[in-house]
N, C-alpha and C positions, 0 to 999 in steps of 0.2 A: 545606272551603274553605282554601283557603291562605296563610299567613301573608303579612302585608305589615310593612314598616320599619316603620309608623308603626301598628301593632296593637299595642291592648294589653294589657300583659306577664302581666298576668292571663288574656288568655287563650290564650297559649300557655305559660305555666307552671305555672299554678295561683295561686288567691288569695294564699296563704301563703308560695310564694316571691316574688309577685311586689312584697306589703307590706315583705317583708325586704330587696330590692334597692332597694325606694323607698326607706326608712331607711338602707341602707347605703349607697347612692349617688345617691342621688335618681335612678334609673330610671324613666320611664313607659311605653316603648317598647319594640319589638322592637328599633329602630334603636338603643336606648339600651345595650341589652345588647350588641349587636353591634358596638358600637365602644367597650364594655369590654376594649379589647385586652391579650394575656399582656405581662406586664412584662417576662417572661424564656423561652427554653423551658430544661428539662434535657432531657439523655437518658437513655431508662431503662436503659443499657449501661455510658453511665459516670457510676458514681456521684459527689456532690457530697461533695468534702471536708469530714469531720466536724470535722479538726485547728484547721480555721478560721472556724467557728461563733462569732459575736459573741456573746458572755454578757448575759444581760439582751433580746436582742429574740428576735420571733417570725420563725421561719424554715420554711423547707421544703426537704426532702434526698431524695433518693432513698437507698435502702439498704436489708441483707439481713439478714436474721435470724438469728443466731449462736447462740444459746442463751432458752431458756424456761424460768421455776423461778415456783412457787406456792408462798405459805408463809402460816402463821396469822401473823398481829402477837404480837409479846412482849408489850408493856406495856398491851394496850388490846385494846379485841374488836376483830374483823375481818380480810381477808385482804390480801396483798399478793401482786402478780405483777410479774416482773421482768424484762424482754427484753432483750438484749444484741443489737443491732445493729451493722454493719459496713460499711465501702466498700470495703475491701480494703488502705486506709492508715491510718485510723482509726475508734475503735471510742466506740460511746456508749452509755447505758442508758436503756429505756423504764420507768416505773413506773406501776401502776395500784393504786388500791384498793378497795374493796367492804366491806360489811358481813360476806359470808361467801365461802368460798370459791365455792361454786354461782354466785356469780355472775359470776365471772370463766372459768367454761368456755367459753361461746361465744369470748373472747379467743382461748383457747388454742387452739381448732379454725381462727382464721385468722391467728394470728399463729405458723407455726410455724417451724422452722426448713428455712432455706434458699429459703423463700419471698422477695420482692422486692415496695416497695412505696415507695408515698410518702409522710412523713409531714411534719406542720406542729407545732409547737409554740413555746415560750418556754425559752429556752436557758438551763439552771439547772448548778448546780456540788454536788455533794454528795460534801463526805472526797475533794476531788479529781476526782471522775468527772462528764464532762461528763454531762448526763441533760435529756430531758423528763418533765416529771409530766404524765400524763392525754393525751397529745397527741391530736391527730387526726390519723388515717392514712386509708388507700385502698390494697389489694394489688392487686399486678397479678395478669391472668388466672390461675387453675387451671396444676398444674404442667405436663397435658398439655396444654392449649392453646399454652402461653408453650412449651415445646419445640419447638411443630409452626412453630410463626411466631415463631421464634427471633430467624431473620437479620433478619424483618419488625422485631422488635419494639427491638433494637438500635440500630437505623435512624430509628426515629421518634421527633421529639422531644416531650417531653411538655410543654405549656402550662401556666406555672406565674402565674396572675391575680393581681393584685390583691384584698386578701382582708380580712375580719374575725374577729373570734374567732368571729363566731356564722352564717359563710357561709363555708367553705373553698372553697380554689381549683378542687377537685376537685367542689365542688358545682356550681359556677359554670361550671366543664366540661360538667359533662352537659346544666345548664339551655340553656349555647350549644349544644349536639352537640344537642340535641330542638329547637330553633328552628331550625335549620341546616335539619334533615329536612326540616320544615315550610313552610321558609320557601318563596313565590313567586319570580315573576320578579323582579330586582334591577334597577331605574333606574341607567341610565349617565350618572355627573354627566359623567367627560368627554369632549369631541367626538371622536369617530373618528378623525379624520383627526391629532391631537396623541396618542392609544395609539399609533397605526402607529407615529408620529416617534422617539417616546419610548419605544419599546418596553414600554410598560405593559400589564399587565393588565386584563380584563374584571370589572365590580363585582362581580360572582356570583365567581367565581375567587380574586380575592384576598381577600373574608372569606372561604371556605372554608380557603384554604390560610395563613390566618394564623392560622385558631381551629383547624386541624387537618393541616397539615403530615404529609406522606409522610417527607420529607426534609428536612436543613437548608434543603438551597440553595431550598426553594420559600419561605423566610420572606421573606429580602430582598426578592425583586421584590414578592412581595405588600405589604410594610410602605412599598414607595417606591409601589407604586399609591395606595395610602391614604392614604399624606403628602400627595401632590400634587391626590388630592381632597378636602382636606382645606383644603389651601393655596387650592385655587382656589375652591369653594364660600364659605369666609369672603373671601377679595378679590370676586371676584362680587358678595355682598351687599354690599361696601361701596361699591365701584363702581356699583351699582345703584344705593345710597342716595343717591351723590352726584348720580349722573345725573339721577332722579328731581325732586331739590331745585333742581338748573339749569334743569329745566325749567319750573320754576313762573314767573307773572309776577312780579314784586317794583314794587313803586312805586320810582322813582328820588328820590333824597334828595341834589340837588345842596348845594355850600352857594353861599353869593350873597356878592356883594361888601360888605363892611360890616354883613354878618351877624354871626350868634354867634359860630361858629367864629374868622372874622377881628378881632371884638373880644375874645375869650379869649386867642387868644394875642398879643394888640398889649401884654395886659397881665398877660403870665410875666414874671418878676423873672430868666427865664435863657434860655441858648438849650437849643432842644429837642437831642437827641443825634442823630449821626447815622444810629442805626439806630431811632429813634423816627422820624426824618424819613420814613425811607424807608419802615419800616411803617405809616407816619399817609399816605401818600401812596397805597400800595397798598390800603388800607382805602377812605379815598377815592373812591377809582375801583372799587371794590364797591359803591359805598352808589350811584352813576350807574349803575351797568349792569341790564339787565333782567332778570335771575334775582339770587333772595336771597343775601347773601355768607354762605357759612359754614366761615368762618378761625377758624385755632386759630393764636395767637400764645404761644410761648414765649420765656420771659424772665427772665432771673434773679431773684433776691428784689430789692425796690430800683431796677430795671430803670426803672420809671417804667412799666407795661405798665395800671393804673390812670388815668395822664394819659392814653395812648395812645387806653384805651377812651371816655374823656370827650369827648376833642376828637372821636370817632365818632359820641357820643350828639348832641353840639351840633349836628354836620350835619347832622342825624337832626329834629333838636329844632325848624331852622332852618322846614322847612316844616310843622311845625304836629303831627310825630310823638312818638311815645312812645318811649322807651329803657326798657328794665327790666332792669335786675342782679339775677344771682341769687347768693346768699355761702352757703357751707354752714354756719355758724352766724352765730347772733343777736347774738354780739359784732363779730364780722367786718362782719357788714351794717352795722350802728350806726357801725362804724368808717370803712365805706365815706361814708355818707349825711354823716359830720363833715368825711371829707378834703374829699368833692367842692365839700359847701359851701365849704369855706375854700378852695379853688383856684380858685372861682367868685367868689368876694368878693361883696361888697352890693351891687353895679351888677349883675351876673350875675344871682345866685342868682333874686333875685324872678322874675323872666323864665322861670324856667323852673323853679321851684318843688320842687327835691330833695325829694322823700316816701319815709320809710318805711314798711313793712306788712311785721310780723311777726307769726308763730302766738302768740306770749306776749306783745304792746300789748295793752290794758285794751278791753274792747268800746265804748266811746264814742272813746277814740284810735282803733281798726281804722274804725272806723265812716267816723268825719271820713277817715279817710286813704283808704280806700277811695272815697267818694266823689267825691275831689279825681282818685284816677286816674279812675274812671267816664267825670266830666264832660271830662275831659280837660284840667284845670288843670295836672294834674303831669305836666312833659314828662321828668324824669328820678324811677324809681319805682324804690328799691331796696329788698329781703327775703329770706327764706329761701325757706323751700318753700310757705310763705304764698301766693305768687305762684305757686302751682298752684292753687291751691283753684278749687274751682268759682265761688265766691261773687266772687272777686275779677275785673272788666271793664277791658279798658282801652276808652278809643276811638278809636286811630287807634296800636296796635302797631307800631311799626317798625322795632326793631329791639331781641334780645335780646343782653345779656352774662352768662356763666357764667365765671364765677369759681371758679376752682380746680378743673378738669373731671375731675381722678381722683374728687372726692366725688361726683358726678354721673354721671347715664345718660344713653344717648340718648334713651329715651321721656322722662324728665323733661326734656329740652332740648325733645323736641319736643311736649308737654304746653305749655311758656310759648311755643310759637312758633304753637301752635291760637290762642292767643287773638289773634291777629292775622291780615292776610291777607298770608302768605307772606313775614314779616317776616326781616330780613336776623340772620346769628347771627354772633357773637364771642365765644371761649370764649380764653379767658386759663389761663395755666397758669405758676406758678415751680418745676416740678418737671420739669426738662429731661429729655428722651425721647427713648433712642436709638434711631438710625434703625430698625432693623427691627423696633421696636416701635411707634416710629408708623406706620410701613406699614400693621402688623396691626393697631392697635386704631385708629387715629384715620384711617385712611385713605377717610374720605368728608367729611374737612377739609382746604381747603388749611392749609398754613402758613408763617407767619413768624417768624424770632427776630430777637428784641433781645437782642445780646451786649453790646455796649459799655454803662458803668455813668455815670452822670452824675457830673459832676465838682465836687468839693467833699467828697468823703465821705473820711474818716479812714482809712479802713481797719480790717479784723478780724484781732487776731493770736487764732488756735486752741493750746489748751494741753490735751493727756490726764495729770488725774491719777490714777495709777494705785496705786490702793492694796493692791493685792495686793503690790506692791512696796514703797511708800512709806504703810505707814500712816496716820503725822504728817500726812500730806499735806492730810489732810482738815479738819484745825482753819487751817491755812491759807490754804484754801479762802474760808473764812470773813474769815478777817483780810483778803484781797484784799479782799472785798467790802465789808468796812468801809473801807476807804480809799480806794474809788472811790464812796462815799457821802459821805464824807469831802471830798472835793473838790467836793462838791455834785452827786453822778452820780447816778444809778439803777440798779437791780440788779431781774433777772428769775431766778426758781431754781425751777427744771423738775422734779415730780416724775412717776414712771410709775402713781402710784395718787392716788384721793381720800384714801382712808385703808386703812392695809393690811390694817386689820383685816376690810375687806372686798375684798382681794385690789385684782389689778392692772385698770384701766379703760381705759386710754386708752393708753399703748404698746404693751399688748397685743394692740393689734389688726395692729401690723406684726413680732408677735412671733416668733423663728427656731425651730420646733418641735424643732429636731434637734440642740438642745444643751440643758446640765442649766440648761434656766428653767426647769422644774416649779416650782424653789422661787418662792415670793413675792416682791415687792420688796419692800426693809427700810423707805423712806422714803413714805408718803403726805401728804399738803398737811398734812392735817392732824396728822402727826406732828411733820412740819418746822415747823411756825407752833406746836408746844407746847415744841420743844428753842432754838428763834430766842428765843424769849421770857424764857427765863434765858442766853441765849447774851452776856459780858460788855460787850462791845463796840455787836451788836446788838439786845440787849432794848431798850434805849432807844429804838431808833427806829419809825420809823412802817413796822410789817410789815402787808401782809394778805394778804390767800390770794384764790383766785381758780381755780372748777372748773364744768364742765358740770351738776353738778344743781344751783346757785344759779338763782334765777327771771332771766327776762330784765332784769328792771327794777335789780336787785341787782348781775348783773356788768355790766351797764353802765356804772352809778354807780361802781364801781371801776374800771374801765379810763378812765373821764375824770378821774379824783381820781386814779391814776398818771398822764396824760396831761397834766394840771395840773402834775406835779412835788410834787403833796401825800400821795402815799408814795413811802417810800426804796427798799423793798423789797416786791418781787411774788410771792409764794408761790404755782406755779400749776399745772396738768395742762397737756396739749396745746392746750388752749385757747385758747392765745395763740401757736401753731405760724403762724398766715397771715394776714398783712395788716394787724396793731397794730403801728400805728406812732407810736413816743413820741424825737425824734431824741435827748432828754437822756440813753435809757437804755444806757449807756455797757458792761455787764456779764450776761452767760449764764451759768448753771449749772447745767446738766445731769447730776441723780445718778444713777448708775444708768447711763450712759448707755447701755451695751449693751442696753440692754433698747429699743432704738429702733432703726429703722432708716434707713438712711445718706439715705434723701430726707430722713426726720421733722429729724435730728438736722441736714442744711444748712436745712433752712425754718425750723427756732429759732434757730440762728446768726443768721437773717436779721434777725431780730427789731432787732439791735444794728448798731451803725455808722453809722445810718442820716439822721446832722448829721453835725457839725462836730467830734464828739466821738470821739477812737478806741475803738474794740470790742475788747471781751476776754471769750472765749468758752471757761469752762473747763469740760472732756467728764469728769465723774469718774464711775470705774469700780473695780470689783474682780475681772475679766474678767484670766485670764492671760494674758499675751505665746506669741503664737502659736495662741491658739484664734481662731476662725470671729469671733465677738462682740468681742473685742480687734479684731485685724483693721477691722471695722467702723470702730470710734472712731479708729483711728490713720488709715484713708485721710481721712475727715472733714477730723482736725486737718492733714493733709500738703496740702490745697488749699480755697482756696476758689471753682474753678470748676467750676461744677453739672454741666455736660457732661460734664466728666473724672468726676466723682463717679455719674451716671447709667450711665457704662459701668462702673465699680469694683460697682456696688451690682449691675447686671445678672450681672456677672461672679462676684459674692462670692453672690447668693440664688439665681440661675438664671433663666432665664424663666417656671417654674413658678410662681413665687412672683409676679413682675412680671405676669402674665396670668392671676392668679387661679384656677392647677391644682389650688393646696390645698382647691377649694370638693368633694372628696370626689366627685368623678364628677359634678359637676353638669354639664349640657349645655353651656353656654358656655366650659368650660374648653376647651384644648387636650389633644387625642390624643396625637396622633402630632407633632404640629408642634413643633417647638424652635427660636423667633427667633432665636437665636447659630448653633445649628448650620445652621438652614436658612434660609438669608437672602439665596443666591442661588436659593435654590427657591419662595420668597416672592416673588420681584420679577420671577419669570419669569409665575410665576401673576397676578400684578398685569399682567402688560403682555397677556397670553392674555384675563384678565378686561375690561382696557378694550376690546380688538377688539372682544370677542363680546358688551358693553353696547352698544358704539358700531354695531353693525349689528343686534344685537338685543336692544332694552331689554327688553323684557315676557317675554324669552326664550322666546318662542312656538315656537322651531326649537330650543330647546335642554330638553326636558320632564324628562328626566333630572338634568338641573343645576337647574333649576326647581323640582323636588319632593329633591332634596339641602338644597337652601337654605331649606326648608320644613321638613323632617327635622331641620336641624342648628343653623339660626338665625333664630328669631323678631326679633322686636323687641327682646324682652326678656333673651334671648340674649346680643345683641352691646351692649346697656346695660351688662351684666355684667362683658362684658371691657372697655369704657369708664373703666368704674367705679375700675380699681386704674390 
């Protein structure tokens, strides 16, 4: 029987490769391996420059065999063999060892001279000579075959994969070239009549000739068929999703006259901004129409995109409904349930009964709180992921807010929106997105931004210390911060770890693999809160610390004892990266900062400025001038508009990194797709994807694209790319 995309990998490769591709890349399909595409091809005619072999990583060369020598070891038992390989401009050495020589003959019978082959190893240096030890290789055909299909074999390029130490590229060749065989008929994701236009390929065609090319020129058209089903399969689902959600009823959630809404803001102490106006108006006019709204509003730190979402809950609230926010930590919720209350004041507040429920409240507090939403007391219900739980009912859901939506999926958006019928969404975000990435990831959101920043705030001047340069710099550091404590300010000081001794926790998760951070970071909370405490200046004052494994009840009581103004100083992890807001805390210091990345490092900026008090935001690093990491911190300090910083950070990490490529071949990653490079190929497939939703949702006339989008993107899929 013949293979199909979605068979699986066990059993078209065998148990044992098919657990090695799940570990290596999380494979489960035939589809999975087949859109394991070559990263690069060689040819096996012209060999790959050995002169220019990076020292220290794992490569793959094509090249020919120069010389062969066996010898005992001098100083120790055992044999060694020696290969001398070539490309014709330069030369490298293979070594191998064994216990004796016998077991190096089968080497010798196929590594001989003049033979030609591909080899993969880790590029090492010995007394000058480039060299791999132990490598893995693959020779091409027998000397008579490779003569007879000479001209053939010069000609064709060799697919060089994406690999592991313990799965070469050449393994992962044949497991494709044995599924290929097998495989069946290939579902056409796209329509007939758009290959004619477009001159594209048939699906069977271009994975053939991308996992096995005659010629160059057959790679390109196959790698643009692929793009552009690739492109269009993920718009499609998104457009679908969005379709889908317009189609549902939504209850209409006017507001009235002399209602919430109109008494909340009769008594703002300012005027709202003008692009609060105009997003609270558009909102509005979602929360009236008869399909659920589901906007993504972006907004700077500060933005006011919190007010924005309240005055939505209030209309919401107006006729008897539910609002529930959702925060990605238990500080940030806490934080939220304080502001709102105080923005609501003691006329408000009761009316509509702001409630917590979080996984870490005491089960007599979850209990009561639970309750109060049940009964439908609490018209505004704020938590973490609490507010998934099964256990937890509202009753009369209507409308959900997601706060900070890179921490979130869409099944957990739409897990809080089950529990309602067909409740309207708003999903807030201060981590600006450029355009052709929210095409791709968020495009079954409208959206809105709030640029303009309300008026009264001081301002943030940014300062890189750089200690690679200025050592001194760093006692400093310090002295600033006692003199804006000094003046009766507050001080926030960011480290990348809890404690170093157990390595890095919390920057590490937007860490840049492709520079030297293997090392650790020097500073964790807990290091910094034991050098502060004989620190001369500020041992005396009132330090604490402040990280993700403290219980809920613990960093609570610290972020409102700093929100009090009754510490000076905040010793923290990223924990206080979104939504604490203390307007007295006048001062940022982020150690390490390289170790962050350029959204993390403006969301802590944000942290500050945020009264009547100026910001000062100092980025210290030990990061040379001119690497990737420097880089980083200096576009930070050079602005502070997010937008401008959203395209610097796409630009400085790649969309790889932005769309979650690094997840190691997981399915939701991106292929072939690259939002910089391909962004007019994106928005061509976005406008092909509305047609062919808008004349056919269920894609009933479109099977091929129907079972692509089944093959490539679940639910939990396009959560994934959400998610970063």
């Amino acid at each position: 029987m013949p293979l199909r995309l979605d068979s699986p990998l066990a059993v078209a490769v065998g148990d044992g490769n098919a657990k090695a591709l799940q570990k290596a890349f999380g494979m489960v399909t035939v589809g999975d391996l087949l859109t394991h595409y070559p990263r690069r091809y060689a040819n096996r005619g012209e060999l790959t420059p050995i002169l220019d072999l990076p020292k220290g990583e794992t490569v793959t060369i094509v090249a020919e065999v120069m010389s062969v020598s066996v010898r005992d070891m001098k100083n120790r038992r055992g044999a060694m063999m020696t290969v001398d390989i070539g490309d014709g401009v330069g030369r490298m050495v293979l070594t191998f060892f064994a216990k004796y020589r016998g077991q190096l003959e089968w080497r010798e019978k196929e590594l001989r001279v003049g033979r030609r082959g591909v080899f993969t190893g880790k590029v090492g240096d010995y007394r000058g000579v480039t060299q791999f030890a132990h490598p893995q290789y693959e020779m091409f055909d027998d000397e008579l075959r490779a003569r007879t299909q000479a001209d053939v074999l010069v000609s064709t390029p060799l697919p060089i994969y994406p690999a592991t130490a313990s799965l070469t590229t050449w393994q992962i060749e044949k497991m494709i070239g044995t599924v290929l065989d097998e495989l069946g008929p290939v579902a056409e994701p796209l329509p007939d009549e758009m290959r004619r236009e477009e001159g594209l390929l048939d699906a069977r065609t271009a994975l053939e000739r991308v996992h096995r090319p005659s010629t160059k020129d057959e790679i390109a058209p196959a790698i643009r068929t692929l793009r552009m089903q690739e492109a269009l399969t993920l718009q499609t689902a998104l457009v679908q999703q969005r379709y889908l959600v317009r189609m549902l009823d939504a209850t209409a959630r006017p507001a009235r006259p002399g209602g919430l809404l109109e008494r909340f803001d009769a008594s703002l102490p300012f005027e709202l901004t003008e692009d609060q106006r105009a997003v609270g108006e558009t909102i509005a006019a979602d929360l009236i129409g008869g399909a659920p709204m589901n906007r993504l509003v972006q907004g700077e730190v500060g933005s006011g995109k919190t007010l924005v979402a309240l005055r939505a809950m209030l209309q919401v609230a107006e006729s008897g409904g539910q609002a529930a926010l959702i925060a990605p930590t238990e500080v940030l919720a806490a934080q939220h349930l304080r502001s709102i209350t105080k923005m609501l004041g003691p006329a408000l507040a009761p009316l509509v009964m702001p409630t917590l429920l979080t996984g870490q409240m005491s089960a007599p507090e979850r209990r009561k709180a639970a309750l109060r939403v049940a009964a439908g007391q609490a018209l505004i219900v704020v938590g973490t992921h609490a507010l998934l739980g099964e256990k937890t009912t509202f009753a009369d859901l209507g409308l959900v807010v997601v706060d900070e939506q890179h921490r979130f999926g869409v099944e957990q958006r739409e897990a809080l929106r089950a529990k309602g019928t067909s409740p309207h969404a708003l999903v807030l975000t201060a981590t600006p997105i450029p355009r052709t990435v929210a095409m791709t990831v968020f495009g079954d959101l409208d959206t809105s931004v709030i640029r303009t920043m309300p008026s009264g705030r001081a301002g943030i001047e940014t300062f890189v210390a750089p200690l690679a340069d200025h050592p001194g710099w760093f006692a400093r550091v310090w002295e600033r911060a006692a003199e804006e404590i000094a003046k009766g300010r507050q001080v926030f000081a960011v480290c990348a770890a809890i404690d170093t001794d157990n390595g890095a926790e919390e920057a590490d998760k937007e860490r840049f693999e492709d520079e030297e951070e293997s090392r650790g970071p020097k500073w964790g909370v807990v290091q910094l809160l034991a050098a502060l405490a004989t620190h001369p200046q500020l041992g005396s004052l009132r330090v604490a610390g402040l990280h993700g494994r403290m219980a809920a009840d613990e960093k609570d009581a610290i972020m409102q004892s700093f929100a009090r103004g009754d510490i000076d100083l905040l010793v923290a992890t990223t924990v206080i990266e979104v939504g604490v807001d203390v307007p007295n805390a006048s001062t940022m210091i982020v150690l390490e900062a390289d170790r962050f990345g350029v959204s993390q490092l403006h969301q802590l900026r944000g942290r500050i400025g945020r009264g009547g008090v100026p910001g000062l935001c100092l980025l210290v690093t030990e990061a040379e001038q001119g690497t990737p990491a420097r880089d980083r911190v200096d576009a930070v300090a050079a602005t502070l508009d997010g937008f401008v910083l959203a395209e610097v950070d796409l630009d400085l990490r790649g969309e790889g990194d932005v769309l979650g490529a690094r997840q190691s071949g997981a399915k939701s990653s991106l292929k072939l797709l690259r939002v910089i490079k391909d962004a007019d190929l994106i928005a061509q497939a976005r406008a092909i994807a509305e047609d062919i939703i808008g004349a056919d949702p269920a894609l009933e006339r479109h099977e091929g694209l129907r079972e692509a989008m089944a093959q490539r993107l679940s639910i939990e899929d396009r959560a994934a790319l959400a998610k970063n």
